[in-house]
GUPA-414578 format. One line per 2 residues: number of its first residue (from 1); their letters; for each residue z negated, y, x of C-alpha. Coordinates in Angstrom, 2 decimals. Layout:
% GUPA-414578
NUM	a	Z/Y/X; ... $
This chain:
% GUPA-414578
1	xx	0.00/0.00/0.00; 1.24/3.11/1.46 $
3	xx	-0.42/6.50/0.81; 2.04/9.48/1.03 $
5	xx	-0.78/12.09/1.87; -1.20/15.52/2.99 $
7	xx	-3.75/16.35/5.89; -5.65/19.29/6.53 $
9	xx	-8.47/20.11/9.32; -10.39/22.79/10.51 $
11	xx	-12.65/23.78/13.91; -15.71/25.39/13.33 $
13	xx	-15.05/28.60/14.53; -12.31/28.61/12.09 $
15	xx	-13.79/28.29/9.02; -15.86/31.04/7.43 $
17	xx	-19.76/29.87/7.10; -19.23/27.66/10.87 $
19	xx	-18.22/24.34/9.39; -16.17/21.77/10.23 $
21	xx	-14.04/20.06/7.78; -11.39/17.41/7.50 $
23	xx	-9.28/17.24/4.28; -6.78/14.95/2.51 $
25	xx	-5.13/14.65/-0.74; -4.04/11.28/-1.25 $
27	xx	-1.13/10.35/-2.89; 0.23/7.05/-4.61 $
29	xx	3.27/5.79/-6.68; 4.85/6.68/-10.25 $
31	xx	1.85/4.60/-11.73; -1.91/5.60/-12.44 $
33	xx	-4.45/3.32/-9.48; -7.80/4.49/-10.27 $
35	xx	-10.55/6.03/-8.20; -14.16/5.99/-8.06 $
37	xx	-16.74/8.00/-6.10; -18.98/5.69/-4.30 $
39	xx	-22.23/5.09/-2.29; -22.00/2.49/0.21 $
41	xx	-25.81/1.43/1.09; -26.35/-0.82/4.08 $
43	xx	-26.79/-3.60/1.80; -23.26/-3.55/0.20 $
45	xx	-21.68/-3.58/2.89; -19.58/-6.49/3.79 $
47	xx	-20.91/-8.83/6.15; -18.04/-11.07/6.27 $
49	xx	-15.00/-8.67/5.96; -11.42/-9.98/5.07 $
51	xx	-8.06/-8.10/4.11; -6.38/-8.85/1.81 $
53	xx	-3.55/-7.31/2.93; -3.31/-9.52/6.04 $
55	xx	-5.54/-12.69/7.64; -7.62/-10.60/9.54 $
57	xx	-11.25/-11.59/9.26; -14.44/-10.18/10.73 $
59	xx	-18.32/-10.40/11.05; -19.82/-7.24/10.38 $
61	xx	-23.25/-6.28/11.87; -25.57/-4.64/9.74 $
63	xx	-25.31/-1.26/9.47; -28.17/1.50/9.06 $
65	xx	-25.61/4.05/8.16; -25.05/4.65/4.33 $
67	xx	-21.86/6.63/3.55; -20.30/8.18/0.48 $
69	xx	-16.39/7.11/-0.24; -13.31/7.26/-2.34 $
71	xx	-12.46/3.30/-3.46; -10.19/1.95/-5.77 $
73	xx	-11.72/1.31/-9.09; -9.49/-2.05/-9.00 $
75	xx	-10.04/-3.77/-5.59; -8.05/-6.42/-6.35 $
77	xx	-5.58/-5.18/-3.36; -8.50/-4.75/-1.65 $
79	xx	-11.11/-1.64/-0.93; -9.46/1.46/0.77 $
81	xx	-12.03/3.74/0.98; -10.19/6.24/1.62 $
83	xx	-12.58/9.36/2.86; -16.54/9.68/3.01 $
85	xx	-19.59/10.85/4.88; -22.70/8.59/6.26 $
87	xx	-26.02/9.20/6.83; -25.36/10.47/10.71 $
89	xx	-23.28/13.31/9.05; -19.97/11.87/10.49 $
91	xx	-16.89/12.32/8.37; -13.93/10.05/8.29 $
93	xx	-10.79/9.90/6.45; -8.53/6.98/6.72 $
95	xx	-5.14/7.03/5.67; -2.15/9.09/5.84 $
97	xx	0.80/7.13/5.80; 3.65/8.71/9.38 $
99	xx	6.80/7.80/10.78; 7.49/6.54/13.97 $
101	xx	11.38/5.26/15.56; 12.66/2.01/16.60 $
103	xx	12.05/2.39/20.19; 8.23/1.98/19.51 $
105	xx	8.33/-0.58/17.03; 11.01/-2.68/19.67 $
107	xx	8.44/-2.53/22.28; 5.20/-2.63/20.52 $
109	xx	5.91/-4.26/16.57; 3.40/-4.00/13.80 $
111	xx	0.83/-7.15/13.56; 1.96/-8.16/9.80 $
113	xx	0.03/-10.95/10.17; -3.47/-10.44/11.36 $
115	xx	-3.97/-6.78/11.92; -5.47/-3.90/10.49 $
117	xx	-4.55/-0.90/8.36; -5.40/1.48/5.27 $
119	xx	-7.35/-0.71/3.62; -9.73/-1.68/5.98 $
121	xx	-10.32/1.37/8.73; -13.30/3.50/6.58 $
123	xx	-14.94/-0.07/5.65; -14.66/-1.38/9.77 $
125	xx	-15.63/1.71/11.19; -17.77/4.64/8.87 $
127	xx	-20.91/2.69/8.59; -21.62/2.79/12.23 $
129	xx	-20.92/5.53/14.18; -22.68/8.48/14.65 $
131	xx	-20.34/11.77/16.14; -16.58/11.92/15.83 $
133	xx	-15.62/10.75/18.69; -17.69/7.87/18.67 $
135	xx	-15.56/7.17/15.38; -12.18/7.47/17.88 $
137	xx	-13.04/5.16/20.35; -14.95/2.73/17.85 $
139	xx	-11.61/2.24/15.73; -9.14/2.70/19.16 $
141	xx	-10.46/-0.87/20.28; -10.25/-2.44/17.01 $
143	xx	-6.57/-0.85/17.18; -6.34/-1.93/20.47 $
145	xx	-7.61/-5.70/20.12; -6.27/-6.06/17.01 $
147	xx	-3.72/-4.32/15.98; -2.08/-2.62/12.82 $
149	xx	0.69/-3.57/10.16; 1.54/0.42/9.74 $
151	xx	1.72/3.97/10.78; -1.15/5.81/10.11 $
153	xx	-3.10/8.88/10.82; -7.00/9.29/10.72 $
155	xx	-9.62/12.11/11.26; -12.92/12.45/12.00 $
157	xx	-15.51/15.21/12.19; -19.28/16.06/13.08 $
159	xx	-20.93/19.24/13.44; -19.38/20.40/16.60 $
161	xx	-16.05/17.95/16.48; -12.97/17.13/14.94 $
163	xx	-10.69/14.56/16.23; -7.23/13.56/14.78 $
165	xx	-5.65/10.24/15.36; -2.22/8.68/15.22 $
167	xx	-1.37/5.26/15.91; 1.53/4.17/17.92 $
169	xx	3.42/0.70/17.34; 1.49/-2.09/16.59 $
171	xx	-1.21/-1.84/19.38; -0.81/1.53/20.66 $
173	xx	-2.83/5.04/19.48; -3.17/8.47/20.74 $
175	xx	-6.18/11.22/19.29; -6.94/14.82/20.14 $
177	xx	-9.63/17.08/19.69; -8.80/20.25/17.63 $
179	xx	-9.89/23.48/18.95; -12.89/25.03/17.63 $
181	xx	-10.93/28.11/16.24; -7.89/25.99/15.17 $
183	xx	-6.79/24.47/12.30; -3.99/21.65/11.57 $
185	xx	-1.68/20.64/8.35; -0.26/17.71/8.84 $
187	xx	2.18/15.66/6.50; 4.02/12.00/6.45 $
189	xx	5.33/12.15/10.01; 4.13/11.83/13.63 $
191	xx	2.46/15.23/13.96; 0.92/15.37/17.39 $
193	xx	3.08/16.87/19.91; 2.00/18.19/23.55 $
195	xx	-0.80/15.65/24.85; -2.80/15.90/28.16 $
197	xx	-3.54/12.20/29.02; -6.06/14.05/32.01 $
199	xx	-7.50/16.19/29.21; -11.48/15.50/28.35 $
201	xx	-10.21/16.60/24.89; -7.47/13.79/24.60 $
203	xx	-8.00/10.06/23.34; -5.74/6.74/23.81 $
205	xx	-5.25/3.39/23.92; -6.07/2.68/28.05 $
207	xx	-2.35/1.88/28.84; -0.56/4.37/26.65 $
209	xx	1.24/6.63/29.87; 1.94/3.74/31.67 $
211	xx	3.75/2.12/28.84; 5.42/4.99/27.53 $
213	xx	6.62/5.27/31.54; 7.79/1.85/32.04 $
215	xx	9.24/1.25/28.64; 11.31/4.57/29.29 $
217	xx	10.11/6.14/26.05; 9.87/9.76/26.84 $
219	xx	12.91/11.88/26.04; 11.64/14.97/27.26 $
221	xx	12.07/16.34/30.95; 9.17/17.66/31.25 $
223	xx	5.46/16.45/29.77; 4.72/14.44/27.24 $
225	xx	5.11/15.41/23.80; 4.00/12.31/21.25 $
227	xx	5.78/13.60/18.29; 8.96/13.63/20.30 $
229	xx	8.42/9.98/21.80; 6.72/8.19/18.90 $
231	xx	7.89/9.93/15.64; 11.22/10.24/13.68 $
233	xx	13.75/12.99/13.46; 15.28/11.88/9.97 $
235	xx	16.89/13.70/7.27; 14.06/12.51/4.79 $
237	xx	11.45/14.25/7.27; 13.58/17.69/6.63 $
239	xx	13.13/17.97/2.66; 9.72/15.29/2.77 $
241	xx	7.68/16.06/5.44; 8.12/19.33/7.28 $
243	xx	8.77/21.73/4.82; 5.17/21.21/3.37 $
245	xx	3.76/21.93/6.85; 5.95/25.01/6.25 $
247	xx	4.59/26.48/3.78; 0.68/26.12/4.77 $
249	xx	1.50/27.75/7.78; 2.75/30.42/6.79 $
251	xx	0.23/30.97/3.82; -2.30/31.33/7.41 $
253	xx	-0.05/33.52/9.11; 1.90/31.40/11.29 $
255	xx	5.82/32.00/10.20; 9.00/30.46/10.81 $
257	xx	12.07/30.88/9.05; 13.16/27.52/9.46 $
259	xx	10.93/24.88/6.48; 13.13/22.06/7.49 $
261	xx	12.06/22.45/11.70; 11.15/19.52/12.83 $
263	xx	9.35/20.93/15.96; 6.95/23.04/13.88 $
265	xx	3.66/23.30/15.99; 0.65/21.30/15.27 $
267	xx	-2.21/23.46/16.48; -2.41/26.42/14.65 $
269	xx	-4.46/29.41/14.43; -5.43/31.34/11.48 $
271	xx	-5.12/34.85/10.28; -8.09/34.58/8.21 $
273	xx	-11.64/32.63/8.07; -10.73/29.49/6.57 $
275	xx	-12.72/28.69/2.88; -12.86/25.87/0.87 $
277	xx	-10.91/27.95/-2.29; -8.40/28.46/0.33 $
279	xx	-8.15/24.53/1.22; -8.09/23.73/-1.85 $
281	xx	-5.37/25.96/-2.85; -3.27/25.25/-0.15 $
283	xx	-3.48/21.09/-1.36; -2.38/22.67/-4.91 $
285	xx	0.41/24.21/-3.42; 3.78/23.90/-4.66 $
287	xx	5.61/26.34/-2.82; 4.46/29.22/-5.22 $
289	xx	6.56/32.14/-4.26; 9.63/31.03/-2.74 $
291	xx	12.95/29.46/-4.22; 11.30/25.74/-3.85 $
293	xx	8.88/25.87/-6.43; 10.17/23.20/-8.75 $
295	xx	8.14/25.45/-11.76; 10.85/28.16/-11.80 $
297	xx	13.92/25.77/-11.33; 15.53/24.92/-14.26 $
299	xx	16.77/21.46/-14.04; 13.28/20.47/-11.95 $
301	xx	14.86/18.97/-9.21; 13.41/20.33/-6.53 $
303	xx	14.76/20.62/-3.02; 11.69/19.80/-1.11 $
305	xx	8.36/18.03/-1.72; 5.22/19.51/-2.23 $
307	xx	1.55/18.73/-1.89; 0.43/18.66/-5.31 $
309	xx	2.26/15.77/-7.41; 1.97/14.11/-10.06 $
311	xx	1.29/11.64/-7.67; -2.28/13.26/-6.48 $
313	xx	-4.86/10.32/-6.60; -7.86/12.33/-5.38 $
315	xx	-8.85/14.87/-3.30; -11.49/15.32/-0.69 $
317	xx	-12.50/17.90/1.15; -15.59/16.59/4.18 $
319	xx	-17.68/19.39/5.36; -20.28/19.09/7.59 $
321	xx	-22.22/22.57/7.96; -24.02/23.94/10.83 $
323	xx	-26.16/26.60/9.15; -28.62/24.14/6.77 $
325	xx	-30.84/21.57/7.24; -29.23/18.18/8.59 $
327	xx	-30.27/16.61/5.22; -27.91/18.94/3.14 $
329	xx	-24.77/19.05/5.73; -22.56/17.25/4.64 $
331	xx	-20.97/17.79/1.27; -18.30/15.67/0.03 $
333	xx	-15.82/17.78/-2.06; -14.03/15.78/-4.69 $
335	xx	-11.17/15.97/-7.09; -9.00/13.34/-8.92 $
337	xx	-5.80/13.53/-10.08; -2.98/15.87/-9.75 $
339	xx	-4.11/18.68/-7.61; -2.51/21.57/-10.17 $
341	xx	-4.65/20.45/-12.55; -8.21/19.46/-10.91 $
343	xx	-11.14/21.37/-8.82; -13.32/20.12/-6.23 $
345	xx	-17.00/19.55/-6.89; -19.41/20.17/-3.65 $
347	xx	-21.16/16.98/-3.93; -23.82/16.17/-1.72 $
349	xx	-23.28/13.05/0.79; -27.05/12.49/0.99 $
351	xx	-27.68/10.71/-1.85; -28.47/7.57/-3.70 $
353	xx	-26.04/7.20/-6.20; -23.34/9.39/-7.22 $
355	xx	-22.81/10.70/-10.42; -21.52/8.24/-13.71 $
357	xx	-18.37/10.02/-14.43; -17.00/9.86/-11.15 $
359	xx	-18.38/6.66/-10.29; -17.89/4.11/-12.84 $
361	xx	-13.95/4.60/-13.16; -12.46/2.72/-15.94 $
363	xx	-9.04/0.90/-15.31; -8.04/1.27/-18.63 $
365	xx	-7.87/4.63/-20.13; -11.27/6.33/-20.91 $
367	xx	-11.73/10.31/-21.57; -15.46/9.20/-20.24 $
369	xx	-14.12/9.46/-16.57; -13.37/12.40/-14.36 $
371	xx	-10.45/10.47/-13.04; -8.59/10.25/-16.42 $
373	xx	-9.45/13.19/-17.88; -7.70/14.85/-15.24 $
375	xx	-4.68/12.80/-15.58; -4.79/13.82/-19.19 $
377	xx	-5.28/17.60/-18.43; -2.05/17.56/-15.89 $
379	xx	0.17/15.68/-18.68; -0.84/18.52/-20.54 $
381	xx	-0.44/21.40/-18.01; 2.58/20.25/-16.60 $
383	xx	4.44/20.65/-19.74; 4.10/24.37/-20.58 $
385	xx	2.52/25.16/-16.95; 3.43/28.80/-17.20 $
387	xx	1.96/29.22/-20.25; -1.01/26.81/-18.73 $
389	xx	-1.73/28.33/-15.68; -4.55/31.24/-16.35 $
391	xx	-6.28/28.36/-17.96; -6.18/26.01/-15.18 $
393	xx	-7.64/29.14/-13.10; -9.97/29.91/-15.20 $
395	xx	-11.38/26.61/-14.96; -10.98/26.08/-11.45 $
397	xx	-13.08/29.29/-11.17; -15.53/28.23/-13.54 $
399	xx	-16.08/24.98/-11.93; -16.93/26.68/-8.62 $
401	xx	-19.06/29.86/-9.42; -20.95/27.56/-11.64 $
403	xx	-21.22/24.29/-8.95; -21.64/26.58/-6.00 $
405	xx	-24.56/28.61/-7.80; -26.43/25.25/-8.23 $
407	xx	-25.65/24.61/-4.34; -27.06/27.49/-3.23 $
409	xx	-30.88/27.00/-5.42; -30.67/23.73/-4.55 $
411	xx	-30.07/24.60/-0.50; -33.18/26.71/-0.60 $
413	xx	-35.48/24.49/-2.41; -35.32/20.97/-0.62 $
415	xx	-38.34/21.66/1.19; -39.83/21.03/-1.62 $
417	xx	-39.37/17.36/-2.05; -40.82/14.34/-0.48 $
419	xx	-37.32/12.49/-1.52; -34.29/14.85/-0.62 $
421	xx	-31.99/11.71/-1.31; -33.08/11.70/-5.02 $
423	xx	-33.09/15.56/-4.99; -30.08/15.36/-4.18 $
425	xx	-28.44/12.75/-6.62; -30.15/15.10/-9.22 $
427	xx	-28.43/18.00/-8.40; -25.10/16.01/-7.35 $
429	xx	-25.43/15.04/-11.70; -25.88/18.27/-12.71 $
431	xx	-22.65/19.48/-10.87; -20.77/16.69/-12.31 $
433	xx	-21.66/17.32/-15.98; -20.63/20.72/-15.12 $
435	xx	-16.68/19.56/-14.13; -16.70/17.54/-16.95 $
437	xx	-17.66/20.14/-19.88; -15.45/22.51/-18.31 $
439	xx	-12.68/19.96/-18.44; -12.97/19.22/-21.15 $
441	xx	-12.95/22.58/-22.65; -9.94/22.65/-20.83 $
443	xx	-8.11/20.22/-22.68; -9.25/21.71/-25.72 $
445	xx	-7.26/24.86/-24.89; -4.21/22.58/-23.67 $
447	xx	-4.30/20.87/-26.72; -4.25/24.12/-28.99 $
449	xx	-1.57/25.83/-26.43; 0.50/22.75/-26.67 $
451	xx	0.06/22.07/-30.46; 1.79/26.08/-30.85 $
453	xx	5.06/25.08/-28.82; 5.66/21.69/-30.78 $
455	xx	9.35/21.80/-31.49; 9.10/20.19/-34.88 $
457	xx	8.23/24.07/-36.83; 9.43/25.79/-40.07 $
């Protein structure tokens, strides 16, 4: 199962309140796959994992990390987790689906048979580490002694750190650290260009330079760029991948006149302070103001793809903060469904259960869950979205002010308790009720707008 995603990430110097934060919308096919919002104690973890997207099998230790997550409700096909915080206040999110060319995969193939991939990395590798970069190297040797059945892209993030990984061939992997004051977007292709193997702030699989020397994989002169050497150049990267990093770059200042470049940079730098309204904005972004935007097209058939799609599963947004108390940094911001439609709730990722509407995911449909009454509220939208669209702010402003607010109190008052984790799950409730009687207020007003532009009037 391949997730089409979007990436985002940001240094701490780079956002506005000194956190770090790694982002992803992920994306599935032309069919609804449920999502839930899980805690994973140390006691549900699996002690004796096995894919079932391949033979690999495994004996876990036991860890003493819990850790929030973003599961299928259905794990039939097996868990992807998808995105979460543990207990250590390390942040992972595993996978975006890249590209890579045939002279990789000739001299390093996928392991189809036994190796490792999207639906396994968060449950091999969240429980147990404890900084970022612990998080590379821990899921580099699996990579490395192992190896994987796709092309994938991970992140990672502490307080001080976030690292972004890519892996290469079947065995093969590369990770960098972004700059404090940086920030990166990256879509459904290789992304990481110029890479310092002597760098302290570089990661990779112990042979990587030699190989890509003796296998005669470098088609640059100079240096060593991995997008270059281990991505694609194809005509579906043009009008799929590129154009989306595009347009987020030059919402944050950095312009180019070209959306179909394939040599757009990677590390970027701001104009602004980065916030979460802005993330989250830029994941809902469909190329407002330019000729692309498939809203003001006529015949909808738009030239390039954009981040928000129908296609939207959830979103999650992993902060870690630097400014509280370690029990209250990290905050797991969550969405489901079409990004147009949703907004992110700043749950807490120190808790010990997470809320019923977001957890307990139906797979059939149930205006009970989070997950499908967002789906319903985007079938809606999408229809008359013009018309829709001050309503969708409205309650994408609502939803904040009013989650935020609780935040804040609840920030100040933890001293207070004895048991921050139950605090905590209190408070994470009371946000979630709030998202769900603003959405469905929300589809009240959809209903009543769309009920007025029926076509069958006299």
């Amino acid at each position: 199962m391949q997730h089409t995603c979007t990436t985002f990430l940001a240094g701490k110097s780079a956002t506005i309140d000194g956190s770090t934060i790694i982002c992803r919308e992920e994306d599935y096919g032309n069919a609804f796959d449920p999502q839930r919002f899980a805690l994973i104690k140390p006691e549900r973890q699996p002690r004796k994992y096995c894919s079932k997207t391949t033979d690999f099998k495994i004996e876990l230790p036991i860890p003493k990390l819990k850790y929030t997550s973003t599961p299928d409700a259905d794990d039939k096909d097996g868990i992807f987790g998808a995105g979460g915080i543990n207990s250590a206040n390390v942040a992972m999110t595993a996978t975006e689906t890249i590209t890579t060319n045939a002279r990789i995969l000739a001299n390093d193939p996928y392991n189809e048979s036994t190796g490792i991939g999207e639906e396994d990395f968060v449950t091999l590798v969240l429980p147990y580490i404890k900084s970022a970069r612990e998080g590379v190297e821990s899921l580099g040797a699996l990579l490395t002694k192992y190896g994987t059945y796709e092309a994938n892209a991970i992140a990672f993030s502490d307080k001080n750190d976030v690292w972004y990984m890519e892996t290469i061939g079947g065995h093969h992997w590369a990770a960098i650290r972004i700059p404090d004051n940086a920030y990166v977007i990256a879509p459904n292709r290789f992304n990481i260009t110029h890479f310092d193997f002597d760098n302290p702030s570089t990661l990779s699989s112990p042979d990587l330079k030699q190989w890509i020397d003796e296998n005669n994989l470098n088609p640059d002169k100079e240096g060593y760029n991995l997008r270059h050497i281990c991505g694609s150049e194809t005509v579906t990267d043009t009008v799929y991948n590129n154009p989306r990093a595009w347009y987020v770059q030059k919402q944050l200042g950095t312009v180019n006149d070209d959306p179909q470049n394939n040599d757009l940079p990677f590390i970027c730098y701001s104009n602004e302070k980065i916030t979460i309204a802005k993330i989250k904005k830029l994941m809902s972004s469909h190329y407002q103001g330019t000729e692309y935007d498939p809203y003001h097209l006529t015949n909808r058939d738009a030239p390039f793809r954009s981040i928000a799609l129908n296609r939207n599963l959830e979103l999650h947004i992993l902060q870690i903060r630097n400014n509280v108390a370690p029990e209250i940094a990290g905050v797991h911001w969550l969405a489901f469904g079409p990004n147009t439609f949703n907004a992110v709730v700043p749950f807490y990722a120190n808790v010990d259960n997470t809320p019923t509407a977001y957890r307990d995911t139906s797979t059939e449909y149930s205006l009970d869950d989070m997950y499908w009454l967002t789906h319903t509220i985007a079938a809606l939208g999408d229809q008359n979205y013009r018309q829709a669209q001050g309503l969708e702010e409205k309650f994408e402003l609502e939803v904040m002010a009013k989650t935020l607010n609780i935040q804040h109190k609840a920030d100040r008052k933890i001293t207070a308790y004895d048991d921050i984790s139950a605090y905590l799950t209190m408070i994470n409730n009371q946000m979630a009720e709030i998202a769900m009687t603003e959405g469905r207020k929300l589809l009240g007003a959809l209903v009543k707008l769309t009920f007025k532009l029926e076509h069958l009037q006299f």
